[in-house]
C-alpha positions in Angstrom: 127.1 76.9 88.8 124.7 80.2 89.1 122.2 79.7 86.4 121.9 83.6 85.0 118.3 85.2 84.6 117.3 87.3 81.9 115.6 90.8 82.8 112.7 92.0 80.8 111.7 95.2 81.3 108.2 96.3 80.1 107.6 100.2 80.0 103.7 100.2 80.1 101.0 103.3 79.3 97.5 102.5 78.7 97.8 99.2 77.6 95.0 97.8 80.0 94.1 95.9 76.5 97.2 93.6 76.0 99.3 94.0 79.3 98.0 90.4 80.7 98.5 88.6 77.3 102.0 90.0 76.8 102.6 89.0 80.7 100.8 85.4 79.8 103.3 85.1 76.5 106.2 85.8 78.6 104.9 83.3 81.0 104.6 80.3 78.6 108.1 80.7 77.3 110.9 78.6 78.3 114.6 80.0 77.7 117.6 78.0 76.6 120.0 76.5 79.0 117.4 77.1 81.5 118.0 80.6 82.1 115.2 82.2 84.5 113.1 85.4 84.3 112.9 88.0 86.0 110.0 90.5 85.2 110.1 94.2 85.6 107.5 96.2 84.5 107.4 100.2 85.1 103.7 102.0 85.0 104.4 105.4 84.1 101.1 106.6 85.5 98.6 104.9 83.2 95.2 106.6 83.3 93.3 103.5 82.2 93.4 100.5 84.4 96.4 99.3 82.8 97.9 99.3 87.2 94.5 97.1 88.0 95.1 94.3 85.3 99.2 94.4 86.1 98.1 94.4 90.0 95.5 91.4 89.0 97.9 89.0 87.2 101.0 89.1 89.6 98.0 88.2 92.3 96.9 85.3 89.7 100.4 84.2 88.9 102.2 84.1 92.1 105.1 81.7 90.5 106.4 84.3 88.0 109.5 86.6 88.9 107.4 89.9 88.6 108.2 93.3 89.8 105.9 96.5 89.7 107.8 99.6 89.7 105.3 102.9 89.6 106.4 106.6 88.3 103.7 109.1 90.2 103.4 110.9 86.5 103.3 110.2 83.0 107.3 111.0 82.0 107.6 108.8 79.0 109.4 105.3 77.2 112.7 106.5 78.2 112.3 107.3 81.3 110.4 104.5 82.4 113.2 102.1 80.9 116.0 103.9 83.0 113.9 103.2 85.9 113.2 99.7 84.8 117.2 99.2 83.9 118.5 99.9 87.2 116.2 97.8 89.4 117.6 94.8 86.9 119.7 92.0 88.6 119.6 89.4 85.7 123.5 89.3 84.0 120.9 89.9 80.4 118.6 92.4 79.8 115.8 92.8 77.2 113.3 95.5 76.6 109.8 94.3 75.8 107.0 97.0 74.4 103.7 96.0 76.3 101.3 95.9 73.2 101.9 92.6 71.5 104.3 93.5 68.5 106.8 91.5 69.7 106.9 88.0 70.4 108.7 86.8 73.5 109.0 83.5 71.9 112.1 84.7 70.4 114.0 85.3 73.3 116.2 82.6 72.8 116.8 83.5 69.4 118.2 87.1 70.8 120.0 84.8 73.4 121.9 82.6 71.2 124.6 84.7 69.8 125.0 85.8 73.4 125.4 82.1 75.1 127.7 81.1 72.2 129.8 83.8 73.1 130.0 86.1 70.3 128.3 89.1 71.0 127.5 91.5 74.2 124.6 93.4 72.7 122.0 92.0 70.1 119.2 93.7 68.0 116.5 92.1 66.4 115.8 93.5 62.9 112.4 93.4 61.4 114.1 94.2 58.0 116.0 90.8 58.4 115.0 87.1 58.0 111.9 85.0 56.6 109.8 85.3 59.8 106.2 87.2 59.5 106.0 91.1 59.1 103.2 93.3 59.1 103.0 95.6 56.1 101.7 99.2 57.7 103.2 102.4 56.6 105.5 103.4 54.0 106.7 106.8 55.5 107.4 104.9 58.8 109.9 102.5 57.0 111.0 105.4 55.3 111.6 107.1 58.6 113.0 104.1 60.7 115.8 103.7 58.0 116.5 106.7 57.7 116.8 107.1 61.7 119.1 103.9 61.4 121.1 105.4 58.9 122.0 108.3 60.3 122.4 106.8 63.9 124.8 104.3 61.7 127.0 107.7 60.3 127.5 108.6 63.8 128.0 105.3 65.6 130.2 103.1 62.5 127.7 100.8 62.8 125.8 98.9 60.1 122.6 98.1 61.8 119.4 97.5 59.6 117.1 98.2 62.9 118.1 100.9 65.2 114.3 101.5 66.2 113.7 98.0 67.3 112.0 97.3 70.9 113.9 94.0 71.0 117.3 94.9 72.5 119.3 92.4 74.5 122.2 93.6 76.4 124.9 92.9 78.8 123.4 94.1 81.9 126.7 95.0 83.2 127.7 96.9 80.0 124.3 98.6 80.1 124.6 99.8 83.0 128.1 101.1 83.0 126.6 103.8 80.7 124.9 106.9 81.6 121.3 107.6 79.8 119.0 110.5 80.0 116.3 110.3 77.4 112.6 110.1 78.8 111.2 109.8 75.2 111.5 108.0 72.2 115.2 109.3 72.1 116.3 106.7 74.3 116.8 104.4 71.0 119.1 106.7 69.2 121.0 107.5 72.7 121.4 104.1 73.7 122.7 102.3 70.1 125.4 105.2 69.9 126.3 105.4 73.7 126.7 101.4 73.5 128.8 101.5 70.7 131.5 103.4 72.5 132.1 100.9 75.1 135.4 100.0 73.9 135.4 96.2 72.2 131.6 95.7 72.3 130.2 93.1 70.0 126.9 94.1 68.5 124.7 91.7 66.7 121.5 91.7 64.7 119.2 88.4 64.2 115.7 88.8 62.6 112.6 88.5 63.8 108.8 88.6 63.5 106.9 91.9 63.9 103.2 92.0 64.5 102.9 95.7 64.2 99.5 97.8 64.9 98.1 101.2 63.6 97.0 104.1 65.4 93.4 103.1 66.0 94.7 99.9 68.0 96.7 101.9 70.0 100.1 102.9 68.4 101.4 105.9 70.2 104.8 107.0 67.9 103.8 109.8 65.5 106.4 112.0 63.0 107.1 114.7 66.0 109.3 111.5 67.9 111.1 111.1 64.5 112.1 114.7 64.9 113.1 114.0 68.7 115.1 111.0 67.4 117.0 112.7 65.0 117.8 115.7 67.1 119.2 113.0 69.9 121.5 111.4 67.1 123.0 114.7 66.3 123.5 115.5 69.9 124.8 112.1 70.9 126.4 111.4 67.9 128.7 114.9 67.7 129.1 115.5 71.4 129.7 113.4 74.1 126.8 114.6 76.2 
């Protein structure tokens, strides 16, 4: 029997900080059922020396399943995730932000309602559970449920997290749909263009968040909230 791999794609921009730690993480961990790894991080045209230390580790870690796919200029997360999407050959797929949030250690948990054959896609909320959580801004909550709410009115969903980097899907059913979003909008896009695949099962489990402010590096500001909501409205009424 084939033993299945799990994709995880890693859209990086100036993270020459954390990219080897997250890349050691993802390393250490060892996936149920002995499912493998396969790696594929996308540089969309760091101007640090984010390429150097990614260039540096797969040299130093010649045993892991890594791929470096390059964009010649900066075109942003959603982009950078298409690219990284359709170089994946694992049957699962998870995103994975670069900058330490999210802890790869839970993998499996994504995995589980997955290999017990329940669900095709699963989310992992940040609003759900007893595992730790950062407490950072009240307007961003504010603005992630209300993004989640709205992307819930136009999907029939009843997610708690739309704006979650831990996604795991189907890598067939992923890519059987079409995405176009080079920002931030590719959350939005992709939770309402999934839910259309007819019979998809969508989960949520909870997990830990180890979120940072802007003077460690957080990139997301209020004009991407506006971008998100704008792509709900035009994914959500029209089948664009």
């Amino acid at each position: 029997m084939k033993i299945p791999t799990l994709s995880i794609i890693i859209p990086v921009y100036n993270e020459e900080a954390t990219i080897s730690r997250i890349l050691t993480t993802i390393g250490k961990v060892e996936l149920v059922k002995g499912i493998q790894k396969e790696v594929i991080i996308v540089n969309d045209c760091s101007t640090d020396k984010t390429l150097e230390a990614i260039v540096q580790f797969i040299d130093d870690n010649p045993g892991m399943n890594i791929r470096c796919l390059r964009h010649p200029v900066n075109m942003g997360k959603g982009a950078a995730l298409r690219t990284g999407i359709s170089d994946a050959t694992g049957e699962y797929l998870v995103i994975q932000d670069a900058d330490m949030e999210y802890d790869p250690s839970e993998y499996n948990d994504l995995l589980k309602p997955v290999l017990a054959g329940f669900a095709d896609v699963v989310y992992g909320s940040r609003f759900m559970g007893s595992n730790p959580h950062r407490i950072l801004f009240f307007w961003h909550s504010i603005g992630n449920r209300f993004l989640t709410f709205l992307t819930n009115m136009f999907s029939n969903l009843n997610l708690t997290d739309m704006e979650t980097c831990y996604k795991l899907f189907n890598t067939h059913m992923l890519k059987s749909i079409k995405l176009k979003e080079n920002k931030f909008g590719f959350e939005p896009e992709v939770t309402i263009k999934i839910s259309r695949i007819p019979g998809i099962r969508i989960y949520e489990v909870g997990i830990s968040y180890y979120g940072r402010g802007y003077e460690e590096g957080k990139k997301i500001g209020w004009r991407d909230g506006f971008g998100a909501i704008y792509c709900i409205i035009k994914y959500g009424l029209f089948r664009a």
